[in-house]
DOZA-954687 format. One record per residue: residue number from 1; residue in three letters; x, y, z of N, C-alpha, C, CB in turn. Coordinates in steps of 0.02 Angstrom, whole numbers, padded with zeros to 5 digits. Glycine has a CB too. Example, Ala and Ser with C-alpha at 12.3 -4.5 7.8 and 13.67 -1.06 7.14 Angstrom:
2
{1 ALA {00660 -00284 00390} {00615 -00225 00390} {00660 -00165 00390} {00565 -00224 00452}}
{2 SER {00642 -00112 00354} {00684 -00053 00357} {00645 00002 00394} {00704 -00030 00286}}
This chain:
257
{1 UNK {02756 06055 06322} {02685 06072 06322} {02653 06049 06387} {02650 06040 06262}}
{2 UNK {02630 06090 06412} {02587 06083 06470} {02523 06032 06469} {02563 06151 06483}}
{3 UNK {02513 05977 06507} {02472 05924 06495} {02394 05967 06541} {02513 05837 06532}}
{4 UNK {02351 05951 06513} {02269 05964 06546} {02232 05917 06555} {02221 06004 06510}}
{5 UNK {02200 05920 06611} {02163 05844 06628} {02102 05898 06627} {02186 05784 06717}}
{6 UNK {02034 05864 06589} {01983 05925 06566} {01928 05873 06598} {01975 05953 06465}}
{7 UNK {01895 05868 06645} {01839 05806 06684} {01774 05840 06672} {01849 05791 06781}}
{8 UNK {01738 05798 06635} {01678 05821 06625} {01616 05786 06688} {01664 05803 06544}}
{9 UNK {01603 05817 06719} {01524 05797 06784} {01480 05777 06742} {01478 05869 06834}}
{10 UNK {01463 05715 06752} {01394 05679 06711} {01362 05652 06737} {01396 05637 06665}}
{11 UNK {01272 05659 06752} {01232 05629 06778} {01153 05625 06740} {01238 05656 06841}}
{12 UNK {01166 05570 06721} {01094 05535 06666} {01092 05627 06616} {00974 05507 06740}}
{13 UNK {01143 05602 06582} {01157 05650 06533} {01188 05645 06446} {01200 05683 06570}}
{14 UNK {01171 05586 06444} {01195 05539 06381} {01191 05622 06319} {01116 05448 06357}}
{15 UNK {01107 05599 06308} {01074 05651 06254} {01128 05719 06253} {00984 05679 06284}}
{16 UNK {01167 05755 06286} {01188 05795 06285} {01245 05795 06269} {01177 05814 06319}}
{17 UNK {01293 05753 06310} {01347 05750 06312} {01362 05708 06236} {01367 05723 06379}}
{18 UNK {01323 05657 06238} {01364 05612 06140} {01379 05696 06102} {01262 05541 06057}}
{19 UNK {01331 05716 06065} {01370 05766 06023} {01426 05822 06041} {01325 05800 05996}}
{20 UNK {01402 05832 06119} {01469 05901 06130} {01543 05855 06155} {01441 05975 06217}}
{21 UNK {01544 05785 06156} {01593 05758 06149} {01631 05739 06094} {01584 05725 06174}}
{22 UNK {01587 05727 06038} {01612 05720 05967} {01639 05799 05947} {01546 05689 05913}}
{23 UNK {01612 05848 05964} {01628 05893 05964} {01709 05905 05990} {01580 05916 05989}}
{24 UNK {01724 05887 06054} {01776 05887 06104} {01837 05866 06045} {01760 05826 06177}}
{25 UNK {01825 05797 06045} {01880 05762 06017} {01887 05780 05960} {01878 05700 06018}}
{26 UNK {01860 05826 05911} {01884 05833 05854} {01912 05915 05872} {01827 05816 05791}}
{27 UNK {01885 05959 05916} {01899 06006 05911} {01953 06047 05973} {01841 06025 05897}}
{28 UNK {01966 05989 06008} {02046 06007 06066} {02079 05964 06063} {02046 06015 06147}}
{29 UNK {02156 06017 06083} {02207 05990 06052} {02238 05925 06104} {02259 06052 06035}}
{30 UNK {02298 05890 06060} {02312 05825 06084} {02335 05814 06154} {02356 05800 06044}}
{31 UNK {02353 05878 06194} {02397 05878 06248} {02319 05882 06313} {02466 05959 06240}}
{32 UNK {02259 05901 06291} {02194 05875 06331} {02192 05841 06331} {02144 05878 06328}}
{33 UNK {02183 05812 06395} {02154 05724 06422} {02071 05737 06451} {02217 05683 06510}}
{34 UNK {02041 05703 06396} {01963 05702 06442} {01936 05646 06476} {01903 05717 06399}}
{35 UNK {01909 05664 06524} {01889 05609 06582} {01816 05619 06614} {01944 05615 06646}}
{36 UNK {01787 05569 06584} {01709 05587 06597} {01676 05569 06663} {01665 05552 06545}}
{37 UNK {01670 05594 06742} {01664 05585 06786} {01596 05545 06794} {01677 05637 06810}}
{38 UNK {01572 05493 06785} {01491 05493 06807} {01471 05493 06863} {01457 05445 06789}}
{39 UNK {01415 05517 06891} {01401 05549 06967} {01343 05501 06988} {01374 05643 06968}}
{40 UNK {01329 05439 06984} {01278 05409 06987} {01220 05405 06952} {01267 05417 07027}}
{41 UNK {01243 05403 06912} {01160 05383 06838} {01162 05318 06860} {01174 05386 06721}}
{42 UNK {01101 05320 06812} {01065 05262 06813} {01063 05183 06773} {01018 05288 06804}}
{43 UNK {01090 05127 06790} {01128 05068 06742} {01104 05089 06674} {01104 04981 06758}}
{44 UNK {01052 05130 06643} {01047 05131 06582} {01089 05170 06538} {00993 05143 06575}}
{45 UNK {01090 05234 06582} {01124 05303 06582} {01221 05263 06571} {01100 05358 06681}}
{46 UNK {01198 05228 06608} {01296 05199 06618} {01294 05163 06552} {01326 05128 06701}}
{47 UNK {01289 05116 06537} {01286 05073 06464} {01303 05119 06408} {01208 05040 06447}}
{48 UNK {01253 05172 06423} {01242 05230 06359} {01313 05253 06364} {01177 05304 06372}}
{49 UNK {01348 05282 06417} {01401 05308 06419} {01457 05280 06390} {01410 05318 06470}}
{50 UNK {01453 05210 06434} {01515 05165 06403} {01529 05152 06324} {01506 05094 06430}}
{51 UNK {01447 05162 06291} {01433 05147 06250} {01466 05201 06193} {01370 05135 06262}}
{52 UNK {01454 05252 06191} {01470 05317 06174} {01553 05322 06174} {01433 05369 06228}}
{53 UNK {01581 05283 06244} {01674 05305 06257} {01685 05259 06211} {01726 05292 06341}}
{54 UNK {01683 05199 06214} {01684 05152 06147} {01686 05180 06075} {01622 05112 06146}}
{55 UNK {01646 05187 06070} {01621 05206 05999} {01660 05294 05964} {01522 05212 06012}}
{56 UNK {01677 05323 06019} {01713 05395 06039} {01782 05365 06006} {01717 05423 06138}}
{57 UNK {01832 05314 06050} {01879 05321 06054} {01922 05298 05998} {01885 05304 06102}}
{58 UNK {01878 05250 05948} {01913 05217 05888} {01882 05274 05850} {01895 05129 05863}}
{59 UNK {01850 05323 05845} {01863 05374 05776} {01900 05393 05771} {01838 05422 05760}}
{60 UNK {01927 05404 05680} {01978 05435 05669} {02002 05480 05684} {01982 05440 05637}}
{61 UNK {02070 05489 05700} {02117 05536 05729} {02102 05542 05815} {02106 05611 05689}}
{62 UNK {02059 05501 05850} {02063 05490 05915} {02096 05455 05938} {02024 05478 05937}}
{63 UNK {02149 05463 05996} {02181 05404 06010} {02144 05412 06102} {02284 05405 05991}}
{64 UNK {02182 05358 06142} {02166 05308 06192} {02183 05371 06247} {02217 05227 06192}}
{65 UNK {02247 05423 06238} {02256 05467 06260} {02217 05520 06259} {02297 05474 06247}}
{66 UNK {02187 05532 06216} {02153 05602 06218} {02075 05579 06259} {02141 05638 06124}}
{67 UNK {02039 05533 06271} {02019 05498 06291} {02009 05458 06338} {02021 05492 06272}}
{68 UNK {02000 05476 06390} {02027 05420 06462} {01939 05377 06476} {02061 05489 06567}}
{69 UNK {01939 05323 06495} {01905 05277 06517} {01859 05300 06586} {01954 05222 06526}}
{70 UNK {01802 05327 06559} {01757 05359 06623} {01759 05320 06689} {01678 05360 06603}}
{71 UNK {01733 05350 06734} {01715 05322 06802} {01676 05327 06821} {01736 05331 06844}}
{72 UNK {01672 05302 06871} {01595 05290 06900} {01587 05266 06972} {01557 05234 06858}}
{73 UNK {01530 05305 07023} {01503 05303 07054} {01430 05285 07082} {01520 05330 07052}}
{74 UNK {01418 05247 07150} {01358 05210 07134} {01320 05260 07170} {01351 05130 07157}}
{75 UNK {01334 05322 07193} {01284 05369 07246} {01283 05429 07201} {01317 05390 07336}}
{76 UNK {01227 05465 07196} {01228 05514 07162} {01258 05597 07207} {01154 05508 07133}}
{77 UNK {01306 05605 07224} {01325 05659 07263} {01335 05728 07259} {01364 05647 07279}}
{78 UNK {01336 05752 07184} {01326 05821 07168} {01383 05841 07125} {01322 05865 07232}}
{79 UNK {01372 05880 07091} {01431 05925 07038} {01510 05906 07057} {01424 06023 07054}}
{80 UNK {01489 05959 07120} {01590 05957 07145} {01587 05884 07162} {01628 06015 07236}}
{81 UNK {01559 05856 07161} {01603 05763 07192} {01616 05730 07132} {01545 05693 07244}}
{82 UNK {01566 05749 07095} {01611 05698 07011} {01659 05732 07002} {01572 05692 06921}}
{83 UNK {01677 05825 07001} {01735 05840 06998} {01804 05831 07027} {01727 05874 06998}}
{84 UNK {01786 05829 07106} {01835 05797 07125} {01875 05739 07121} {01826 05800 07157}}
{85 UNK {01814 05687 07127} {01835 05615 07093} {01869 05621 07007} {01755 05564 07091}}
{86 UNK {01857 05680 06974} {01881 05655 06906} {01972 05684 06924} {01829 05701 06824}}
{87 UNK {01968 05741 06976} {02031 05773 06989} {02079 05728 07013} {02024 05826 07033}}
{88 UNK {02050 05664 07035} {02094 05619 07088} {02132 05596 07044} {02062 05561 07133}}
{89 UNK {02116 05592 06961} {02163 05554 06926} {02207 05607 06884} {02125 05498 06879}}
{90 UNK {02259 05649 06934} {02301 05705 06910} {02356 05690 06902} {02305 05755 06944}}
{91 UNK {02369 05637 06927} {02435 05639 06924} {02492 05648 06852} {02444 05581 06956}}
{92 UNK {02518 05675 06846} {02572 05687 06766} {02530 05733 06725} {02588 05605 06707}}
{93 UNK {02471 05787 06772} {02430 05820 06732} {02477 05903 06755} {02334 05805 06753}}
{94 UNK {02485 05945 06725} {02507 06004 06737} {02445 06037 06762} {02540 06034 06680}}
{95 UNK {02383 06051 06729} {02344 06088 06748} {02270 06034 06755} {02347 06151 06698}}
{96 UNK {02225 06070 06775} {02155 06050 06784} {02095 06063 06779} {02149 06041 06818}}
{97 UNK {02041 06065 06741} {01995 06079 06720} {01937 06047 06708} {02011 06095 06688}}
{98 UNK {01874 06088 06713} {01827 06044 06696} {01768 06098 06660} {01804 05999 06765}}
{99 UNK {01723 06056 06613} {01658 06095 06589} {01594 06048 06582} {01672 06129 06514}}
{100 UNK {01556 06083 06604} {01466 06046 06602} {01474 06011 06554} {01392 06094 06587}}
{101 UNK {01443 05969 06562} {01427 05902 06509} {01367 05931 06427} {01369 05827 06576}}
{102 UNK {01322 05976 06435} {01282 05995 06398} {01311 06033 06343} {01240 06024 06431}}
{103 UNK {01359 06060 06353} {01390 06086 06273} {01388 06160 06275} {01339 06061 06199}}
{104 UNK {01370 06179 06325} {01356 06270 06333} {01415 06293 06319} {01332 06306 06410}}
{105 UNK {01491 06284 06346} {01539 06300 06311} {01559 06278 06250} {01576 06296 06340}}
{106 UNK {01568 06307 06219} {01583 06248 06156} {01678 06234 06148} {01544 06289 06062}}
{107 UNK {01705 06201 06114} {01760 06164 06117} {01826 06245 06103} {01754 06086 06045}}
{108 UNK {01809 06274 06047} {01836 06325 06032} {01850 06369 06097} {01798 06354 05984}}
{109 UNK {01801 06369 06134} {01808 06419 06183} {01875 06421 06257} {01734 06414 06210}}
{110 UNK {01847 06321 06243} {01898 06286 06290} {01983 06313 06271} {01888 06192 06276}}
{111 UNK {01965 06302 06208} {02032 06302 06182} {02077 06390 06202} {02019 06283 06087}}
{112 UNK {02012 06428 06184} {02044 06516 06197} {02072 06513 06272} {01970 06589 06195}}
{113 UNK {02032 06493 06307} {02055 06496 06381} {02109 06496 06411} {02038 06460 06409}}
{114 UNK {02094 06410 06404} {02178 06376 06406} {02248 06400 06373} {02174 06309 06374}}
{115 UNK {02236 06425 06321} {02294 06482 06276} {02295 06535 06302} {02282 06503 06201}}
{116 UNK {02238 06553 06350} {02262 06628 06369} {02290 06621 06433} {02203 06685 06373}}
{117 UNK {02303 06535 06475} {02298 06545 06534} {02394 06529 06523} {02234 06493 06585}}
{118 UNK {02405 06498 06467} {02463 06471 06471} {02503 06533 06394} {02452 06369 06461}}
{119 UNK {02486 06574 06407} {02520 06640 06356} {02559 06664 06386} {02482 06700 06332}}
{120 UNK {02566 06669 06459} {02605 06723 06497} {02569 06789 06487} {02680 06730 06471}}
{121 UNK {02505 06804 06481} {02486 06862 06485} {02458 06848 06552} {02444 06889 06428}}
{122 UNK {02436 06834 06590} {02425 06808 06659} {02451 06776 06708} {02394 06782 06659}}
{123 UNK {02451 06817 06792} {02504 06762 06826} {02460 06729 06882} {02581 06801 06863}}
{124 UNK {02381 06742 06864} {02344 06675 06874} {02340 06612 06885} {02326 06666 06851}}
{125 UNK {02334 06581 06950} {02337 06516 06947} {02296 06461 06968} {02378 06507 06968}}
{126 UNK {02229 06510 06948} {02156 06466 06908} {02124 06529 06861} {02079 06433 06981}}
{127 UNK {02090 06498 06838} {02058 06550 06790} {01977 06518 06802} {02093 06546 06695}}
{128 UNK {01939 06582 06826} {01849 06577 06832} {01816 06604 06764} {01813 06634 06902}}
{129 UNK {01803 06564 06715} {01770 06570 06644} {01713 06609 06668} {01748 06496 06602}}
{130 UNK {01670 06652 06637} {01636 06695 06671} {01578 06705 06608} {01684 06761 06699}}
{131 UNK {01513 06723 06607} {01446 06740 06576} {01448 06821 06553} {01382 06725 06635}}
{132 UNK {01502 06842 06543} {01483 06910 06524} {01457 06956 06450} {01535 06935 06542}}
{133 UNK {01411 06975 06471} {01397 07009 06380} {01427 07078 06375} {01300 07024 06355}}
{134 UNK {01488 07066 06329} {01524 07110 06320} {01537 07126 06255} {01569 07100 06349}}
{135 UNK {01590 07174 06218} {01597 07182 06161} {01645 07130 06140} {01612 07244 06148}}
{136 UNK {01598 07101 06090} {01658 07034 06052} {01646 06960 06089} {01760 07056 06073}}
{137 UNK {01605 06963 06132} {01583 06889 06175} {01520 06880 06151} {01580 06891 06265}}
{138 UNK {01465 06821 06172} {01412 06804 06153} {01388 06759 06207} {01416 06780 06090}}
{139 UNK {01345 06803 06238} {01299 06753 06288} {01223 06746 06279} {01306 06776 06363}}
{140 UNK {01216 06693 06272} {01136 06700 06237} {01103 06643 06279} {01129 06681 06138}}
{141 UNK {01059 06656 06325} {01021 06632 06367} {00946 06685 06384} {01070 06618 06426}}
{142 UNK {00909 06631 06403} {00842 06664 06453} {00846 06720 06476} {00825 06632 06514}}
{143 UNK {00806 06756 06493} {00795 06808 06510} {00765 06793 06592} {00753 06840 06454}}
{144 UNK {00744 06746 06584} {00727 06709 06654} {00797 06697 06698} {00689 06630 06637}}
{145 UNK {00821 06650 06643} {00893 06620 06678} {00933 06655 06708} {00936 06592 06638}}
{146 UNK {00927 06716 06659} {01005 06784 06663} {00963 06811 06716} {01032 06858 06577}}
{147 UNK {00924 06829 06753} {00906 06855 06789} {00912 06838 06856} {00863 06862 06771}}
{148 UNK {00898 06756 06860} {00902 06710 06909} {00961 06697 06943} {00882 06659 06888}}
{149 UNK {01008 06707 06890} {01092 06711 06877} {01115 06734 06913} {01121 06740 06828}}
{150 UNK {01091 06822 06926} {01116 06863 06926} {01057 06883 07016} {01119 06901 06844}}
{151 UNK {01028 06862 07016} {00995 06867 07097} {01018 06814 07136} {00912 06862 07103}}
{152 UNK {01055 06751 07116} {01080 06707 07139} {01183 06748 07163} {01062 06640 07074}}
{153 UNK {01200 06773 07095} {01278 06801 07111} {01267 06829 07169} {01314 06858 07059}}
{154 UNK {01219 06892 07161} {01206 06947 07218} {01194 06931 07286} {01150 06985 07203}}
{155 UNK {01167 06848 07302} {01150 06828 07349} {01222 06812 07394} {01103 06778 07330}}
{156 UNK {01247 06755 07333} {01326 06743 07343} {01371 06800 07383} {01360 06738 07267}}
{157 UNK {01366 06824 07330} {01422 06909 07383} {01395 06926 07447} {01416 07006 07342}}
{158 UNK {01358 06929 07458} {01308 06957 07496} {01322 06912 07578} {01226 06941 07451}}
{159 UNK {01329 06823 07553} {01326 06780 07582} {01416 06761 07606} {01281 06735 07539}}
{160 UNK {01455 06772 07562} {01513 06754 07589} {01563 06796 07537} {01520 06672 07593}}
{161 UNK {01542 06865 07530} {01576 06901 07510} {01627 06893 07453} {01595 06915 07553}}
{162 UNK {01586 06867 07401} {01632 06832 07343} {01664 06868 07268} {01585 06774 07319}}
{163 UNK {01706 06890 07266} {01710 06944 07231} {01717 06944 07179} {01741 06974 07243}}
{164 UNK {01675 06892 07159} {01666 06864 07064} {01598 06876 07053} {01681 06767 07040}}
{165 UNK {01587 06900 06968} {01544 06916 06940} {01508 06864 06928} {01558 06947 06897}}
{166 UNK {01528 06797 06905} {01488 06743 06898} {01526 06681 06911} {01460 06744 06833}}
{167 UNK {01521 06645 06976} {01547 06593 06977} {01533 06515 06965} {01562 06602 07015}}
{168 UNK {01455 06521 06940} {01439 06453 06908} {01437 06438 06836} {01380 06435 06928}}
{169 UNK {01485 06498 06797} {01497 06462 06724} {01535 06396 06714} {01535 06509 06680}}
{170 UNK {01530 06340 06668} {01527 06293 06669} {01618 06277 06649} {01466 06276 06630}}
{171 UNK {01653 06314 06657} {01714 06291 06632} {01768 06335 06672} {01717 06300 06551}}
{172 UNK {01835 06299 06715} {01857 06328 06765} {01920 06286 06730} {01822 06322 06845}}
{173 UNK {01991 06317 06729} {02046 06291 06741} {02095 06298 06794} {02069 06301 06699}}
{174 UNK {02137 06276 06835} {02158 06282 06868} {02240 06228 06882} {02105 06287 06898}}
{175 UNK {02303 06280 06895} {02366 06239 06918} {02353 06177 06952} {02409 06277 06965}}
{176 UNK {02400 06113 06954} {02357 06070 07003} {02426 06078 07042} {02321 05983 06978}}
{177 UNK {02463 06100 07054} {02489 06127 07116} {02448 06174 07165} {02543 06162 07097}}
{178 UNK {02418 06210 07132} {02350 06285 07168} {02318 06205 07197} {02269 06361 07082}}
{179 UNK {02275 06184 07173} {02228 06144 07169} {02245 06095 07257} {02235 06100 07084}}
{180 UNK {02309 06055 07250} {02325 06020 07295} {02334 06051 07360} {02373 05991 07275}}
{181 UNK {02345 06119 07350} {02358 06156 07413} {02295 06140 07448} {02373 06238 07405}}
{182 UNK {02244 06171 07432} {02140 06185 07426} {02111 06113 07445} {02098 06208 07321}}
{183 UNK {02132 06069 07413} {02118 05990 07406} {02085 05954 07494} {02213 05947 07379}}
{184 UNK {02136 05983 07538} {02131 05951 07590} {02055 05961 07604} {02180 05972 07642}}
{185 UNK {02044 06059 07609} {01995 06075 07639} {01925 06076 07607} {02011 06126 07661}}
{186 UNK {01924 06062 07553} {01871 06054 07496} {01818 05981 07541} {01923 06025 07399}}
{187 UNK {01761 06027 07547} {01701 05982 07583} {01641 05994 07522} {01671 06018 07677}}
{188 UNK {01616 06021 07483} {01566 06035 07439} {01548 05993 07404} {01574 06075 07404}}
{189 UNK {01506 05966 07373} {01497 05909 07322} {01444 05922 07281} {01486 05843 07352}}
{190 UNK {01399 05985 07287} {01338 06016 07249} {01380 06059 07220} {01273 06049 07289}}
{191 UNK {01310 06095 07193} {01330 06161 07147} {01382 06217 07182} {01258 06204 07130}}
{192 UNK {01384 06218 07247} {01430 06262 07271} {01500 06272 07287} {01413 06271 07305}}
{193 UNK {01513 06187 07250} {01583 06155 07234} {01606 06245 07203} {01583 06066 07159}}
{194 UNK {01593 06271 07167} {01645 06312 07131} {01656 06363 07184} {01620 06345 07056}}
{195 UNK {01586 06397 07233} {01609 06436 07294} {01672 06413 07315} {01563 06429 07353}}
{196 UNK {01668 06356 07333} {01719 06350 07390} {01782 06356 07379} {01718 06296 07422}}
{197 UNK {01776 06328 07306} {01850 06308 07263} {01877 06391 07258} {01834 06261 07162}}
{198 UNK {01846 06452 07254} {01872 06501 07243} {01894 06558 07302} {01834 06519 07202}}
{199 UNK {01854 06526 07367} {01872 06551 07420} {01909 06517 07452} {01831 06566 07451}}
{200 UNK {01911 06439 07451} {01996 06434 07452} {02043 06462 07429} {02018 06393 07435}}
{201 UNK {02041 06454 07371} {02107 06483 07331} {02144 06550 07335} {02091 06484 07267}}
{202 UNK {02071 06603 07371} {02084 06668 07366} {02115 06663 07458} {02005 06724 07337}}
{203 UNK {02093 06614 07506} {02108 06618 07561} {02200 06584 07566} {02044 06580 07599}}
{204 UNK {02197 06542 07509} {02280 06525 07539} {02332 06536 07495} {02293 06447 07560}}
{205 UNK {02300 06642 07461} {02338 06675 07420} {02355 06644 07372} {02384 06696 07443}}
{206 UNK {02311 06614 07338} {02332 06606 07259} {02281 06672 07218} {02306 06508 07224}}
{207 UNK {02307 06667 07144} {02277 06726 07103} {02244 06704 07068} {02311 06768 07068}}
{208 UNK {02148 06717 07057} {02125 06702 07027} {02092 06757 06972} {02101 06667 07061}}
{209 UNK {02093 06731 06891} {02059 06784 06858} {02003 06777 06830} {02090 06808 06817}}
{210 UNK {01959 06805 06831} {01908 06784 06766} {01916 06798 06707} {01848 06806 06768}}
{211 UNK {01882 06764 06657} {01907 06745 06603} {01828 06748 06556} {01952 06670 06615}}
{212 UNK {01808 06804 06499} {01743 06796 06490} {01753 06756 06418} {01698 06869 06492}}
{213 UNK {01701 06697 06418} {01685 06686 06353} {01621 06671 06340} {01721 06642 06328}}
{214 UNK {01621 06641 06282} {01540 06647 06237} {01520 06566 06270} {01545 06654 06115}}
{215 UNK {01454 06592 06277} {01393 06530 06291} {01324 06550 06295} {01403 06493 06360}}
{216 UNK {01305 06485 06263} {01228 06468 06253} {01198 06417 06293} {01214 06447 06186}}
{217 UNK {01124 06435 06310} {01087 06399 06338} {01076 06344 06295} {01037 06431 06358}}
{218 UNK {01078 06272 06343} {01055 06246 06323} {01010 06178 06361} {01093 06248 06288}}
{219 UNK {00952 06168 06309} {00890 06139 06343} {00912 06071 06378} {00827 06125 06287}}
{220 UNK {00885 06056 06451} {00872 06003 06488} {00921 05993 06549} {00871 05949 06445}}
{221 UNK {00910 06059 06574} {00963 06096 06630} {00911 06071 06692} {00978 06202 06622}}
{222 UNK {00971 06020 06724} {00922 05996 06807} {00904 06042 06857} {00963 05947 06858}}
{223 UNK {00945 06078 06844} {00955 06153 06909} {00871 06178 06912} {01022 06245 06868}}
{224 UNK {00853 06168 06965} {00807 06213 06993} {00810 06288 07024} {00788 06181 07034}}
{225 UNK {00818 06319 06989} {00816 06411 06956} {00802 06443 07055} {00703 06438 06869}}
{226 UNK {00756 06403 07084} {00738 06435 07142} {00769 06408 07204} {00669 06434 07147}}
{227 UNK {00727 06338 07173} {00751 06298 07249} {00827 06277 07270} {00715 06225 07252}}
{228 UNK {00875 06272 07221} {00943 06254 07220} {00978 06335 07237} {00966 06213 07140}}
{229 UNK {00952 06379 07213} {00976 06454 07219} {00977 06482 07316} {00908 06508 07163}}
{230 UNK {00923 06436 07334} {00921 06462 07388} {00961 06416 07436} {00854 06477 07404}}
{231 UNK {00967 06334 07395} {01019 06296 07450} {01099 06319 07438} {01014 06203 07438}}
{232 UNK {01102 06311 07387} {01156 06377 07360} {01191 06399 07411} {01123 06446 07330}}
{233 UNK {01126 06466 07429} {01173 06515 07456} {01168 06486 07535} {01147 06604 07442}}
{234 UNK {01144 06445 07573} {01128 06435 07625} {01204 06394 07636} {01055 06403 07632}}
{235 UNK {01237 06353 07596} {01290 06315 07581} {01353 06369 07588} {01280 06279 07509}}
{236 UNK {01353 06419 07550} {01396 06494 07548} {01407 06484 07628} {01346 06582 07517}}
{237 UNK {01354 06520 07671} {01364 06532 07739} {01407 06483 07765} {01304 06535 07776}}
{238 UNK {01375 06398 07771} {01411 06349 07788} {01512 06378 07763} {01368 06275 07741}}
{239 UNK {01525 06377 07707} {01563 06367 07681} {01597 06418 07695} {01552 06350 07632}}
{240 UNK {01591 06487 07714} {01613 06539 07747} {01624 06535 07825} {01570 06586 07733}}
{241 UNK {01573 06477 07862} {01597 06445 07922} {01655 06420 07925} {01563 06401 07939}}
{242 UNK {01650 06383 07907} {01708 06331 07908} {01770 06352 07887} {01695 06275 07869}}
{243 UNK {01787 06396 07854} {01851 06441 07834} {01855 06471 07891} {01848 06494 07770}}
{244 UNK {01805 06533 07929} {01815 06565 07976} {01842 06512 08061} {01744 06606 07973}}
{245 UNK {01804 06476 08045} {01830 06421 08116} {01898 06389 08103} {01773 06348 08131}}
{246 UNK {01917 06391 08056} {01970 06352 08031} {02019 06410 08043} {01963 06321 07953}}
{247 UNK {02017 06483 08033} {02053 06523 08031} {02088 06537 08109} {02017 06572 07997}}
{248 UNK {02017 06546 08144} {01998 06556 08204} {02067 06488 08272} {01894 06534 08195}}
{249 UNK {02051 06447 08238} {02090 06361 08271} {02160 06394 08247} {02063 06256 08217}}
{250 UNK {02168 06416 08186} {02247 06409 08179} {02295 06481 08232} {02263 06418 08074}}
{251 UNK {02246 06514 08219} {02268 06567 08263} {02267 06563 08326} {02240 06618 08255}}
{252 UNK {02216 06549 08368} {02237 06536 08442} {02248 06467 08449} {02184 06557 08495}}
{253 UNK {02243 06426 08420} {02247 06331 08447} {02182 06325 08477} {02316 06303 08519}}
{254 UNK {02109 06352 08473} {02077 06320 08513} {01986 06301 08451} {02076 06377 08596}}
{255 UNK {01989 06248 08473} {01935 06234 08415} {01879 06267 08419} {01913 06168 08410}}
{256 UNK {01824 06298 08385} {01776 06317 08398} {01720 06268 08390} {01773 06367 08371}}
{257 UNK {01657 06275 08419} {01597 06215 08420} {01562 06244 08357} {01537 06210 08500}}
């Protein structure tokens, strides 16, 4: 059985995360390892946490394994940096994954994924969980949000030519062989951690698929709808730099400014 290291990004996010973690541990299976990244909360926010892994890990039918001992950081640095930091502890993990701390995916869903990524119906080697309302899925959000969503994707493509329908759904798996290749060049630590992670992957020929499942909004989302949408995509460009100069150096040997 293929081992999953599943890192959840947490920042002054107690209220959310206690129930979709009780959730977690009763509802994925034993070969998930969860690892709760904290991204710089606040000493209260931390207590609460510790408080919660404690109290998490002696319920019944939880053991010490399914369960790993959070971490923590004293700077608050953005999405992709608690992810990365939770990725650092891979080692003896086959694959790698992570989902928002708020519960928008729910545990079931985790579970479809991961079974579809490891079925052999796919020769994928990450899978981009994706927002789509389709027949037999369920996405139920704002009308604001889905909109914002979706002028934010358009911006994305637009910005570094990204050829995914939605790349900030909250749940991504990925080989951690794929992963280590990408690892070196991975600079992101905001929301645009998932850009980069996918234009690596697509730049040093790995196969990525999307993957649609069901999610709900849910209340006390930090994201600023405008102002983060537009650092966002301003980050895209950056992040489309730096691939192109990088491309640019390997081909002739000469660095660009």
């Amino acid at each position: 059985m293929k081992r999953t290291l599943l890192v959840i990004p947490h920042y002054n996010d107690t209220e959310r995360l206690k129930p979709f973690l009780a959730e977690l541990l009763s509802g994925l299976s034993g070969h998930i390892s969860i690892l709760i990244s904290d991204d710089g909360s606040t000493r209260q926010e931390r207590e609460k946490l510790l408080s919660i892994y404690e109290k998490s890990r002696i319920q019944p039918g939880t053991s010490t394994l399914d369960l790993l001992p959070p971490i923590f950081t004293s700077n608050n640095t953005g999405k992709g940096g608690a992810i990365i930091r939770g990725w650092e502890h891979r080692e003896g993990f086959h694959q790698l994954a992570f989902v928002d701390a708020d519960g928008a995916v729910i545990a079931g869903e985790i579970m479809r994924a991961e079974a579809f990524f490891n079925s052999g119906k796919t020769g994928a080697d990450a899978l981009f969980c994706s927002r789509v309302k389709m027949l037999g899925r369920t996405v139920s959000r704002s009308l604001k949000r889905h909109l914002s969503g979706r002028v934010f994707a358009t911006l994305v493509s637009i910005a570094g030519n990204v050829p995914a329908y939605d790349t900030q759904c909250g749940l991504k798996i990925i080989k951690t062989a794929a992963y280590e290749k990408v690892r070196p060049y991975l600079q992101t630590e905001g929301f645009s951690f998932d850009v980069e992670l996918l234009l690596l992957l697509l730049e040093q020929g790995f196969e990525v698929e999307e993957f649609p499942v069901d999610w709900h909004d849910v209340k006390g989302s930090k994201v600023n709808l405008l102002k983060d949408s537009l650092q966002m995509t301003l980050e895209v460009f950056r992040i489309k730099r730096r691939i192109w100069k990088r491309r640019k150096t390997a081909v002739t040997g000469i660095k660009q400014p």
